[in-house]
C-alpha angles and dihedrals in degrees: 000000000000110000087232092056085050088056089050101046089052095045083048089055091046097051103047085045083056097043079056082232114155113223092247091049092047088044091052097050096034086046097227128116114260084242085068094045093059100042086056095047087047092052100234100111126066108250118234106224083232086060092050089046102048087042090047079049101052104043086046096237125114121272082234084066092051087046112040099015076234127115129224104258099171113093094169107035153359129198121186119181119237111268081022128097125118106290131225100207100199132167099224114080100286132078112185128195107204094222088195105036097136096045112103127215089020120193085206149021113229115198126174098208128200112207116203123206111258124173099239087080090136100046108028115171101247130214134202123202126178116276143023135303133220108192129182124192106233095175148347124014121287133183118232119206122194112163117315087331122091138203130206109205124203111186111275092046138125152206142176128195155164101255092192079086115088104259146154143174135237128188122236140220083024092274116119110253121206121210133174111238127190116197110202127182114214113259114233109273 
């Protein structure tokens, strides 16, 4: 257990107290088992991005509050310097920088994301989150699964998607691969 993972865990606790949302309500709209619940908000499991998101979404505060415990606070700009962003240290494959952590009322979530090689490249466990996904290869060459398709990825490359199918990256040639992703949730309509 991070220490991170463990702040998380406990906001995690404290918002869905405060949202007055039982664990078995919360498990059934955030599609997870309340035995996962309480090992995240004990901070004991590795939190999916899908699942941060879909938890940020239902209980109608930004992912950056999950994350951080700190609010958006820009309403005009946001700069981030290039290697910065507000950083998920985890322990799975993925490091994410949040690029817009201090925006409020964000349209999108914009993540430079870092994939480590893992040997499960042929059976990763995939996530969906609402929304859709714009994703661009930075460096290095990186599998997306989606389903029972798959992607291979060259820098330079993109894809877009609809990230409410289940889906997940691998990087390949055992080399880490970066690419910018920008998570965005589908307007009314």
């Amino acid at each position: 257990m991070t220490i991170q993972l463990k702040e998380i865990g406990e906001r995690l606790a404290a918002l869905r107290d405060i949202a007055e949302l039982s664990p078995e309500i919360f498990c059934e709209k955030t599609g997870i088992s309340t035995t996962e619940l309480a090992a995240y908000e004990k901070g004991e499991h590795d939190f999916s991005f899908s699942f941060l998101y879909n938890a940020a979404s239902l209980l109608g505060v930004d992912v950056v509050d999950l994350m951080s415990g700190e609010s958006p606070k820009l309403s005009g700009c946001c700069l981030t310097r290039a290697g910065e962003g507000y950083s998920i240290e985890r322990r799975a494959a993925y490091n994410y920088k949040h690029l817009a952590f201090t925006f409020k009322n964000k349209l999108a979530e914009p993540f430079m994301v870092t994939v480590e090689p893992k040997d499960d490249i042929d059976s990763p466990e995939q996530h969906s989150h609402d929304g859709q996904e714009f994703n661009l290869m930075v460096e290095g060459r990186m599998r997306l699964f989606m389903g029972g398709l798959t992607y291979d990825l060259n820098t330079g490359d993109s894809v877009y998607f609809d990230s409410s199918k289940a889906h997940a990256m691998r990087a390949l040639d055992g080399k880490s691969a970066k690419f910018l992703a920008i998570v965005m949730q589908k307007g009314e309509g």
